[in-house]
C-alpha positions as CSV (number, residue, x, y, z in Angstrom):
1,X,0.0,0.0,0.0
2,X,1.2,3.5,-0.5
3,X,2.3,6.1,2.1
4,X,-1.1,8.4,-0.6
5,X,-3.6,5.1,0.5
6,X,-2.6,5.1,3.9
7,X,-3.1,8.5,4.4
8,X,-6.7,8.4,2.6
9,X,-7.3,5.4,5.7
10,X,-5.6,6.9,8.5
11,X,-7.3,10.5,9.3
12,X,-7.9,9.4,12.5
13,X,-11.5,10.7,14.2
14,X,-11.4,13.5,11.8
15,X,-14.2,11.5,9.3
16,X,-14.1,12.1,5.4
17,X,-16.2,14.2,2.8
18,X,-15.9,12.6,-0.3
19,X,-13.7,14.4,-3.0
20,X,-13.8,17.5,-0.8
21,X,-16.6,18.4,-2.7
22,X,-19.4,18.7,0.2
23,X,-17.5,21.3,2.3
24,X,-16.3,23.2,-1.4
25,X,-20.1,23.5,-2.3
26,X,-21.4,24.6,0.7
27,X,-18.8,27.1,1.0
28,X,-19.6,28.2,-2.3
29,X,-22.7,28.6,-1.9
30,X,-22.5,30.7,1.6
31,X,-23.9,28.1,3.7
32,X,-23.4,27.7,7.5
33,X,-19.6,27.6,8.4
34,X,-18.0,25.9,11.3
35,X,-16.7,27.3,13.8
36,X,-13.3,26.9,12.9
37,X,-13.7,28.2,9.4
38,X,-15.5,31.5,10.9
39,X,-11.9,32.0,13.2
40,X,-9.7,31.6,10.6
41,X,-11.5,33.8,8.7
42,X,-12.1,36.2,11.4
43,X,-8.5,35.8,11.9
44,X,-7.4,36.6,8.3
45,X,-6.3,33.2,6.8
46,X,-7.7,32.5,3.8
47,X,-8.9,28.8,2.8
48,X,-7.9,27.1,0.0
49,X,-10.6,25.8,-2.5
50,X,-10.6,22.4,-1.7
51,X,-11.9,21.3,-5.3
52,X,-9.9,18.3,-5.9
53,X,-11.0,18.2,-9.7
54,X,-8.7,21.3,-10.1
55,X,-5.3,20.9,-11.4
56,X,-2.8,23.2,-9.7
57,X,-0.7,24.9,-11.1
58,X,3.1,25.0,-10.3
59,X,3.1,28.1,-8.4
60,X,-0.3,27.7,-6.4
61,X,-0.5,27.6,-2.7
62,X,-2.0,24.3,-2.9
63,X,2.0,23.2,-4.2
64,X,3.8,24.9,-1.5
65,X,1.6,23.4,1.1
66,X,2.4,20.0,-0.7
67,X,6.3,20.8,-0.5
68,X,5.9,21.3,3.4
69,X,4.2,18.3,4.0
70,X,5.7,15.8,2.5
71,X,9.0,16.9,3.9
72,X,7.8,16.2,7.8
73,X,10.4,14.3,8.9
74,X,9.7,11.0,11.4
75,X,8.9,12.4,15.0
76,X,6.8,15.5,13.3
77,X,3.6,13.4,14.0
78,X,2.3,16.4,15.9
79,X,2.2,18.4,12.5
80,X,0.5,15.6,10.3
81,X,-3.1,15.8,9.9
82,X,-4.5,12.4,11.5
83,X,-2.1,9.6,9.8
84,X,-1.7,11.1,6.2
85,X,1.9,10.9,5.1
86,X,2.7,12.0,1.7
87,X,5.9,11.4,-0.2
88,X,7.8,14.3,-2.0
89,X,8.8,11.7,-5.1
90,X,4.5,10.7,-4.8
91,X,1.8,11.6,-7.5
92,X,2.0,15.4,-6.2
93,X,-1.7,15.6,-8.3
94,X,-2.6,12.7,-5.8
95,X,-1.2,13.9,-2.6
96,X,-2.6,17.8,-3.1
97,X,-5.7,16.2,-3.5
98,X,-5.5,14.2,-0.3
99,X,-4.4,17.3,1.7
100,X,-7.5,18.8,0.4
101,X,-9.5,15.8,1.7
102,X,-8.1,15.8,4.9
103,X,-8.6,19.3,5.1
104,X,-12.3,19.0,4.0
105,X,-12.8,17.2,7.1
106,X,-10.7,19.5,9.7
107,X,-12.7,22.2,8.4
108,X,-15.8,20.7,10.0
109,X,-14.6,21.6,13.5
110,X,-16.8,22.8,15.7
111,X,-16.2,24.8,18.9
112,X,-17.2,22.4,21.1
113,X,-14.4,19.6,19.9
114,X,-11.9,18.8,22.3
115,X,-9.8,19.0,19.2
116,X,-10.3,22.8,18.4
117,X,-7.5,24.5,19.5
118,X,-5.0,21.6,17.6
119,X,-7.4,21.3,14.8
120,X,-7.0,25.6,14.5
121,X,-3.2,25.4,14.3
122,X,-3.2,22.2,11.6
123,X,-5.6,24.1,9.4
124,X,-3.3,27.6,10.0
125,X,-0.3,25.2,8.6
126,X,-2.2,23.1,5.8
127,X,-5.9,24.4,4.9
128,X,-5.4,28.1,3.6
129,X,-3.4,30.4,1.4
130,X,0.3,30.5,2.6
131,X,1.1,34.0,4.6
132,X,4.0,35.7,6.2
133,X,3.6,36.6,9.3
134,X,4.2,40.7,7.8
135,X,1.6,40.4,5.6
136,X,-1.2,38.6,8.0
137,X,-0.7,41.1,10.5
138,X,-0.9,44.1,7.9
139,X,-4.2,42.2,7.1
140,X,-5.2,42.1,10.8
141,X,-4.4,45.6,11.1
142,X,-2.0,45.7,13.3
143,X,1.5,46.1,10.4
144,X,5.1,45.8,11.6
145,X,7.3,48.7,12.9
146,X,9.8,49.8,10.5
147,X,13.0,47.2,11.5
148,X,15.4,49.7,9.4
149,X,18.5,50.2,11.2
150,X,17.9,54.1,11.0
151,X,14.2,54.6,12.4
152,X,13.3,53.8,15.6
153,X,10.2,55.1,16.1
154,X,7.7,53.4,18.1
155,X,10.4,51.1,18.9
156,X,11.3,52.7,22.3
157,X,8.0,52.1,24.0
158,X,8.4,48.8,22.5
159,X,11.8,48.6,24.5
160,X,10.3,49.9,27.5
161,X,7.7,47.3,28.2
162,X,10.2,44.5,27.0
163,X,12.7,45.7,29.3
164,X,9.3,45.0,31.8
165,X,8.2,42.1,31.2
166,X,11.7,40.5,30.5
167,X,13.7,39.1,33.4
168,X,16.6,36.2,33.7
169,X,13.9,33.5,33.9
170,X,11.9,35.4,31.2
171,X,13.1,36.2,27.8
172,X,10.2,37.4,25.8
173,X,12.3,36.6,22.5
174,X,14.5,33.8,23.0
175,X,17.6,35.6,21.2
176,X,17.4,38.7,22.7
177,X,19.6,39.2,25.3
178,X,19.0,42.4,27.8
179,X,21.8,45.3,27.8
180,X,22.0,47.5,30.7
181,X,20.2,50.8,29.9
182,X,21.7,54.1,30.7
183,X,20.8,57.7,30.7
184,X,17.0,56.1,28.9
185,X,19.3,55.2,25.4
186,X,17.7,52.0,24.4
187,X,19.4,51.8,21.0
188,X,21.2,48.4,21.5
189,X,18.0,46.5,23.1
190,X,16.4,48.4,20.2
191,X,18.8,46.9,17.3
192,X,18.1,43.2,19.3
193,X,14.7,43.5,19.2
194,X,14.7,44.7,15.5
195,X,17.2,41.7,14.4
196,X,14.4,38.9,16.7
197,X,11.5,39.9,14.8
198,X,13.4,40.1,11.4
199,X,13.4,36.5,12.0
200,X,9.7,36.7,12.7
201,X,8.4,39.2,9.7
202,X,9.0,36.2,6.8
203,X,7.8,33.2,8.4
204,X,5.0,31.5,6.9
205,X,2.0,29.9,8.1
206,X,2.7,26.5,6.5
207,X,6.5,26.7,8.4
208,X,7.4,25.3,12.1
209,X,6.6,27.5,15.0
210,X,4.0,29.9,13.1
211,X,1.8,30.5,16.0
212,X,4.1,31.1,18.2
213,X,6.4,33.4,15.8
214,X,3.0,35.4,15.2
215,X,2.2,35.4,18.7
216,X,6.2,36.9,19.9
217,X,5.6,39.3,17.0
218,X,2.1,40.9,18.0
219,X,3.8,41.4,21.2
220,X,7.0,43.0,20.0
221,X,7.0,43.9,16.6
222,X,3.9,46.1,16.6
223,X,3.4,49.4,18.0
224,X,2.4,49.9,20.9
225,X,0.0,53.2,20.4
């Protein structure tokens, strides 16, 4: 059996719609939404169609999301959806439209499932348009301070309460380390905290540690008006 066939059988409690289809109608047409569909929307992902009779083409976000997956390593079981494995040198036709199966059924979630808050963060990685983490919060409304190395504006209040809330057993931003602040001249905490959430701005949501890179950057890359 292929890893594509056991990964059509092994979506563990998450049930199937056939072909995606059901879910991809009713969204078309407007009907009622799940509750998870409404937050990612609310939180301004955008879902994939989930038409598996359409071919992809070569740049679509349906092929990056394919790349992603099918390089999880062994021990990644916590990023899989269910049991579906796909393999990189697989039918990618095949295994897109097995994403977009499994997704059909994540997309069901209600808020009442035990399995919300882990079914939010698969369908972040897997179900919708790939985004930066810049360009979801410019859509949320809430864009990134300038990180150029000659404008710091809004970036000293942003020191300020960092230099709060961090502590030795507290480091906000992992790779920032604290400098001793003198005569109120933040500039070096200021060039640290710049360089942390440089690392933040590009990430996308189909890449490791999304959430919690968006999360850190809401907190620290944003101004604090």
């Amino acid at each position: 059996m292929t890893s594509l066939a056991k990964g059509a059988i092994g979506l563990g409690g998450l049930g199937t719609v056939a072909g995606g289809g059901l879910l991809a109608h009713s969204l078309a047409k407007g009907d009622q939404k799940s509750a998870l569909i409404k937050k990612l929307e609310s939180d301004k992902f955008t879902i994939l169609n989930l038409d598996t009779s359409k071919q992809e083409s070569e740049n679509s976000g349906w092929q990056k999301i394919f790349l992603g997956y099918s390089s999880l390593s062994d021990g990644k079981e916590n990023r899989k959806i269910g049991n579906l494995t796909l393999s990189a040198s697989g039918d990618k036709r095949e295994g897109i439209n097995q994403l977009k199966k499994a997704c059909s059924s994540l997309l069901n979630t209600e808020g009442d499932s035990s399995n919300f808050e882990k079914n939010y963060q698969l369908a972040t990685q897997w179900c919708v348009e790939p985004v930066s983490i810049e360009s979801l919060l410019q859509k949320q409304g809430t864009p990134f301070l300038d990180t150029g190395a000659n404008n710091n504006q809004g970036w000293t209040e942003v020191a300020k309460a960092y230099e709060k809330a961090q502590s030795n057993t507290n480091k906000p931003l992992n790779e920032v380390t604290w400098s001793s602040v003198s005569n109120s001249n933040y500039d070096a905490n200021i060039t640290n905290i710049k360089n942390a959430c440089n690392t933040r701005k590009t990430k996308s949501s189909h890449e490791e540690g999304f959430l919690n890179a968006l999360k850190e950057a809401q907190s620290w890359c944003t101004s604090r008006a």
